[in-house]
LUMVEX-684364 format. One record per residue (C-alpha): x, z, y; residue in one letter; residue number from 1. Coordinates in Angstrom, 2 decimals, padded with zeros to 5 digits. Layout:
N
      px      pz      py residu num
       X       Z       Y      a NUM
...
This chain:
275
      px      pz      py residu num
  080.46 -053.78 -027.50      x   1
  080.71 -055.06 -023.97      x   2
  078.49 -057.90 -024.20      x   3
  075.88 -055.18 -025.76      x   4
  076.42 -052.62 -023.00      x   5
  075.57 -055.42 -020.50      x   6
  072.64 -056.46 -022.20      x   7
  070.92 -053.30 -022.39      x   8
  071.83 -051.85 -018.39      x   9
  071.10 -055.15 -016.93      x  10
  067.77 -055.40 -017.15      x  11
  068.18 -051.61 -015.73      x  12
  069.41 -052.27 -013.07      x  13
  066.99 -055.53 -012.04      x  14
  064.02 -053.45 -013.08      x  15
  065.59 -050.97 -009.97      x  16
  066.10 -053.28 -008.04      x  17
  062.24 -054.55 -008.15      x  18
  060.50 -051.44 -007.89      x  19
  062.98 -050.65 -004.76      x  20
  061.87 -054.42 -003.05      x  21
  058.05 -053.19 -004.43      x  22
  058.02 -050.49 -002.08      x  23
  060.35 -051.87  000.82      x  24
  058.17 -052.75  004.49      x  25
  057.17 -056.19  004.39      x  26
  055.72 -055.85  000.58      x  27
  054.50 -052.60  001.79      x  28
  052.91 -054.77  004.73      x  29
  051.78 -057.75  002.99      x  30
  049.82 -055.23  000.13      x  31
  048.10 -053.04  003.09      x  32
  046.80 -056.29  004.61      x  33
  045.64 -057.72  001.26      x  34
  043.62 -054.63  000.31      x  35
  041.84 -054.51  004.11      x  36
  041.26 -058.53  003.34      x  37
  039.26 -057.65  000.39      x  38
  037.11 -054.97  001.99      x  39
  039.60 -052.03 -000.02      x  40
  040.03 -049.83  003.03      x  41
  040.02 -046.33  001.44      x  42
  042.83 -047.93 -000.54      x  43
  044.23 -049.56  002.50      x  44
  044.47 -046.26  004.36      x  45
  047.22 -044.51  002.54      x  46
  049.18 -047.79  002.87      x  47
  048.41 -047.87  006.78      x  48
  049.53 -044.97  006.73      x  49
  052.80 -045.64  004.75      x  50
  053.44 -047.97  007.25      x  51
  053.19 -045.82  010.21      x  52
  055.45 -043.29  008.62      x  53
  057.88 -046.05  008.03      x  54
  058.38 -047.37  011.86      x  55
  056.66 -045.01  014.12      x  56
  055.64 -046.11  017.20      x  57
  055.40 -049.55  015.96      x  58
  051.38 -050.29  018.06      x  59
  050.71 -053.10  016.19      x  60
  050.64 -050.93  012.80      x  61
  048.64 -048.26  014.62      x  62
  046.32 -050.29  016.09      x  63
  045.73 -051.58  012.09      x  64
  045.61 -048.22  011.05      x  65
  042.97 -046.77  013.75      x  66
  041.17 -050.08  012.59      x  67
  040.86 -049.76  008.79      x  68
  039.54 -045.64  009.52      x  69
  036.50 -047.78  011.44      x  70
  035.78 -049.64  008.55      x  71
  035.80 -046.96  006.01      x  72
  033.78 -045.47  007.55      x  73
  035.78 -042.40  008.59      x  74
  035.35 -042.34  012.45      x  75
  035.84 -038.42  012.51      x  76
  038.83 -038.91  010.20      x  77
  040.69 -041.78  012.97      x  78
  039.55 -039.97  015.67      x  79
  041.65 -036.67  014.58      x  80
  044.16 -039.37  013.38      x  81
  044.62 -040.90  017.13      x  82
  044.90 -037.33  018.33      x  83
  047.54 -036.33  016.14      x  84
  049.32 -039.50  017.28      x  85
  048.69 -038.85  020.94      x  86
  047.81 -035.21  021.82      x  87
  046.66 -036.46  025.25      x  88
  044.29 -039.15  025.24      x  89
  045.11 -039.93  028.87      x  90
  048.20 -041.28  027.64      x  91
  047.08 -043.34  024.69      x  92
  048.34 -047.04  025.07      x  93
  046.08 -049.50  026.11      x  94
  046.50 -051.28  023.14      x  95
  044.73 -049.10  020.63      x  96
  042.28 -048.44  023.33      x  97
  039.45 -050.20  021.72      x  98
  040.05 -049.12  018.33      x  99
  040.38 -045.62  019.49      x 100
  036.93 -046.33  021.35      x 101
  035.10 -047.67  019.03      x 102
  035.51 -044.96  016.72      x 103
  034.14 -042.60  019.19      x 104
  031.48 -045.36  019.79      x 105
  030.01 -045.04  015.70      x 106
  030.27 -041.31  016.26      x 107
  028.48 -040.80  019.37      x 108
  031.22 -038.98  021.62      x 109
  029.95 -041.13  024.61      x 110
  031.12 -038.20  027.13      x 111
  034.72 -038.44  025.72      x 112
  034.37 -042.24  025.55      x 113
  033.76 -042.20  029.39      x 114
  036.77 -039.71  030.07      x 115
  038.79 -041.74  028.11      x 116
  037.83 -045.25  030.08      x 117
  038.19 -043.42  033.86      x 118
  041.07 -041.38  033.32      x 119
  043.37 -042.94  030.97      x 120
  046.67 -044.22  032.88      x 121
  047.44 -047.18  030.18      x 122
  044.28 -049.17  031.15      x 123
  043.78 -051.79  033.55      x 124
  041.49 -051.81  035.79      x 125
  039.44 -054.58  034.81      x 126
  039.91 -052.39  031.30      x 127
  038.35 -049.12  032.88      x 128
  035.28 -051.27  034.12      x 129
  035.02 -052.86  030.57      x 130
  034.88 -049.98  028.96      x 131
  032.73 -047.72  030.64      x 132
  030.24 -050.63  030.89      x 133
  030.09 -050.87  027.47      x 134
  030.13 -046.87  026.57      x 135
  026.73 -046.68  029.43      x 136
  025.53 -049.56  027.19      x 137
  025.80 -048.30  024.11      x 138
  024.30 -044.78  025.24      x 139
  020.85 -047.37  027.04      x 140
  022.29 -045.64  029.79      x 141
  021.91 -049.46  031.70      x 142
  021.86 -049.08  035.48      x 143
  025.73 -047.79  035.15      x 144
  026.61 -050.74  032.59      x 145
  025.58 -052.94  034.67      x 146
  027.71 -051.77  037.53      x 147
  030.45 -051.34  035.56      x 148
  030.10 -054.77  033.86      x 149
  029.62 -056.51  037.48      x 150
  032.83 -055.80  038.05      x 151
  034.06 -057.97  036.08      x 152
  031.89 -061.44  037.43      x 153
  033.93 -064.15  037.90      x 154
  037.06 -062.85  036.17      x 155
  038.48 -064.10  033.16      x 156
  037.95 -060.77  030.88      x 157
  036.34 -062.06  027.28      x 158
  032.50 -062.43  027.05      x 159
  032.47 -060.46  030.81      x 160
  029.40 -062.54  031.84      x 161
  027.36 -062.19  028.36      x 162
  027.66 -058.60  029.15      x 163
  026.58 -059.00  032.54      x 164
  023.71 -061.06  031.19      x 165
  022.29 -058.73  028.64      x 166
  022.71 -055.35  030.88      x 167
  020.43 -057.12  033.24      x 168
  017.89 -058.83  030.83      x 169
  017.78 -054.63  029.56      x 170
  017.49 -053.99  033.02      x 171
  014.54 -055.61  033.76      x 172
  012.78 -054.95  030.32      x 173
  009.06 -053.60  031.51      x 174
  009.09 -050.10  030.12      x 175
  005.98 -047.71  029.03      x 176
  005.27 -044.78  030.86      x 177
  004.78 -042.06  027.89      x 178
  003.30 -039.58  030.70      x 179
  000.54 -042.32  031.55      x 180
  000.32 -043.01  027.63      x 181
 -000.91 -039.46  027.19      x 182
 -003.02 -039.08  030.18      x 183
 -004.70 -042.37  029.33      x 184
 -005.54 -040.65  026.08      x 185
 -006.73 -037.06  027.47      x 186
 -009.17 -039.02  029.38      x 187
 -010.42 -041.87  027.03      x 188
 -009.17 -041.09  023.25      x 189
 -006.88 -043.76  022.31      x 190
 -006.71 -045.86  025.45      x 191
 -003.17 -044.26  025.81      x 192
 -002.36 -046.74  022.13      x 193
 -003.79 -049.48  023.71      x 194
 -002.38 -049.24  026.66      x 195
  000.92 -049.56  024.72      x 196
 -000.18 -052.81  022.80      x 197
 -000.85 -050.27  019.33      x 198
 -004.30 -051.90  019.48      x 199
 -005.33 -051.03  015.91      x 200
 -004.44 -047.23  015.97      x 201
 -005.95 -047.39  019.70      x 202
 -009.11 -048.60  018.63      x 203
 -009.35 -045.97  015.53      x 204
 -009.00 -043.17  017.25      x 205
 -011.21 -044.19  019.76      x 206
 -013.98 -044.71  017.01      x 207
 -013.29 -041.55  015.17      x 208
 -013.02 -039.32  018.07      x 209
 -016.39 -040.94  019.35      x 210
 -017.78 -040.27  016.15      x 211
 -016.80 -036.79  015.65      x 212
 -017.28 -035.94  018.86      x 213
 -020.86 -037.56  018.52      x 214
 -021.65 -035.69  015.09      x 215
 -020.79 -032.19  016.24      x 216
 -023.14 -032.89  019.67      x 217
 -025.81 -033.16  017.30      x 218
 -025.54 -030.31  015.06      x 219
 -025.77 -028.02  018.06      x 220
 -028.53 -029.51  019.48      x 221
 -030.40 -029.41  016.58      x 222
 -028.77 -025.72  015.23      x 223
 -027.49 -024.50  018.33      x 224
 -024.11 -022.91  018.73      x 225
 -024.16 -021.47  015.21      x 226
 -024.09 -024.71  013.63      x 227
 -021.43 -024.74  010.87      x 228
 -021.66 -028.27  010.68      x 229
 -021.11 -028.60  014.52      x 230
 -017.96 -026.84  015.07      x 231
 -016.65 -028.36  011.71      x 232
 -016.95 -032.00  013.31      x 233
 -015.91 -030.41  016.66      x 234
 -012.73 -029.18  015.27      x 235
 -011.95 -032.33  013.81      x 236
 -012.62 -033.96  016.46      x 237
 -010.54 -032.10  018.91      x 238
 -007.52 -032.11  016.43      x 239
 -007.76 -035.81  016.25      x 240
 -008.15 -035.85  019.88      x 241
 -004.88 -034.20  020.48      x 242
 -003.06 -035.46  017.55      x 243
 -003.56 -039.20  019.97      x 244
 -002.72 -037.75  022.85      x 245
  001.24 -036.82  021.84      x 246
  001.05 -040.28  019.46      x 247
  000.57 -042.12  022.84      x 248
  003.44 -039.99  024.28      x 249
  005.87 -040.84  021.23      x 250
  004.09 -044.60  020.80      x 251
  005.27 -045.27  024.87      x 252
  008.89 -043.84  024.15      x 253
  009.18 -045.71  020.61      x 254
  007.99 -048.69  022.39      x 255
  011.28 -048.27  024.86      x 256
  013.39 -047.42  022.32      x 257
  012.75 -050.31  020.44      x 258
  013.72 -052.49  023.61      x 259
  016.84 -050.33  024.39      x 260
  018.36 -050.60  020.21      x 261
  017.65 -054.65  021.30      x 262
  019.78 -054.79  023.88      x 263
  022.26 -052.55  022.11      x 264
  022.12 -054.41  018.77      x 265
  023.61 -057.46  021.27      x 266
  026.37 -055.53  023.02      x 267
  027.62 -054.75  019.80      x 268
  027.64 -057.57  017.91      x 269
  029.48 -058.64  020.84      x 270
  032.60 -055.42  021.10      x 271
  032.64 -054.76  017.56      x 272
  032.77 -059.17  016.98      x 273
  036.64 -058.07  018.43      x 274
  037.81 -056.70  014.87      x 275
C-alpha cells in the first residue's frame, strides 16, 4: 500500500515542482527574451512586464521592457508605461534615456523630447548634446542639430562625427523657394515647375494655358464679349492658370521635403541601429 501511495503522489509532487521552476525568474527571463528574438513582442510584453513586477527597479529589465513597447509598435502605450515608472521625467535614469526617447521620437512629441534632453538631471552632458541633436534632426529642424551635434567633435561618443557629417551635408542641401515657385508661375504659367526641375508638368501647363488663353482671345475678337465660347476657354484657362500657380508652391516645398526625409532616413538608421 506504501509502495502504491508513493507511486501515485510522486509524480505530484515533481509535476509541482516543474510548473513552480516554469514560472521562477531566470525561465521567466530566458522565455521573454526568446519571444522578442523571434519578433513575438505583443507576447513578449506581458512577460517584460512579469519581469519588472518581479525585481523592480532592476534598469536592465526596464530598459528591455521600454524596448519591446518600440517594437510593437505601441509608442503611446511605453510612453504612459515610462511615466508610470517615473512620474517625473527629469528624473528618469540615463539608462532608459534612449528607449524612453525614441518612443517619443516614432510618436512625434519632439517638444517633450527636447525637455527631456535639457532638463533631465541623469544625463551627461555629452548625453544632453546627443540628444537634442538628434530630436532637431529628426524634426529637419538642422541649424540646431548641427550645433548640438558639434559638440560632440572630437569626442569619443558613438557615430558623433557621422552625425556631424550628415547635419551638415542637410545643411547645405540647395533648397526651393516655394514663394519664387509661385511667382514664377503668376508671371509665366508653369515656369514656377520648371524652375523646380518638374519639367514635364512645367512644360504642360505652359502649353495648355497658352492655348486656352489663345482660344478664348479669339472668340472675343471674333464675337466680342458675349462669346460663350470665349469665356468658356477663358475660365479654363484661368483655373488651370491658378491650379499651377499653388502646384509650384507645393512642387518647391515637396521638393525640400524630399531632401529633409533624406537626411532623416540617415540619422535614423543610425539612433534606431542602437536596438
Amino acid at each position: 500500500m506504501k509502495y502504491f501511495l508513493a507511486v501515485v503522489l510522486l509524480p505530484l509532487f515533481g509535476l509541482s515542482g516543474f510548473s513552480q521552476n516554469l514560472y521562477d525568474f531566470e525561465n521567466s527571463a530566458a522565455f521573454a527574451n526568446y519571444l522578442r528574438q523571434t519578433n513575438q513582442f505583443d507576447l513578449a510584453i506581458p512577460e517584460y512586464e512579469r519581469l519588472v513586477f518581479m525585481k523592480p527597479g532592476d534598469l536592465s529589465l526596464q530598459k528591455n521592457l521600454l524596448a519591446v513597447y518600440w517594437e510593437a509598435d505601441l509608442w503611446d502605450v511605453g510612453i504612459n508605461r515610462a511615466s508610470s515608472l517615473y512620474p517625473n521625467e527629469n528624473q528618469l535614469p540615463g539608462e532608459l534615456a534612449f528607449e524612453y526617447l525614441a518612443l517619443l521620437f516614432k510618436n512625434q512629441q519632439f517638444n517633450k523630447a527636447i525637455d527631456f534632453s535639457e532638463n533631465n538631471t541623469n544625463l551627461k552632458e555629452s548625453e544632453r548634446f546627443f540628444y537634442s541633436g538628434t530630436t532637431y534632426a529628426i524634426n529637419y529642424e538642422w541649424k540646431p542639430a548641427y550645433e548640438a551635434y558639434s559638440h560632440l567633435e572630437g569626442s569619443n561618443f558613438q557615430s558623433a562625427q557621422e552625425y556631424i557629417t550628415i547635419t551638415r551635408q542637410a545643411l547645405d542641401e540647395k533648397r526651393k523657394s516655394p514663394g519664387l515657385a509661385a511667382v514664377m508661375s503668376t508671371i509665366v504659367p508653369g515656369s514656377g515647375k520648371l524652375y523646380t526641375g518638374d519639367w514635364k508638368d512645367g512644360l504642360v501647363a505652359l502649353l495648355f494655358v497658352g492655348s486656352t488663353a489663345w482660344q478664348a482671345q479669339r472668340a472675343f475678337q471674333r464675337q466680342g464679349v458675349k462669346s460663350v465660347r470665349g469665356w468658356i476657354f477663358g475660365s479654363i484657362s484661368l483655373g488651370f492658370h491658378v491650379g499651377n500657380i499653388f502646384g509650384s508652391h507645393k512642387s518647391a516645398k515637396l521638393i525640400n521635403l524630399k531632401k529633409d526625409e533624406f537626411h532623416q532616413n540617415k540619422i535614423e538608421h543610425l539612433f534606431y541601429s542602437n536596438f
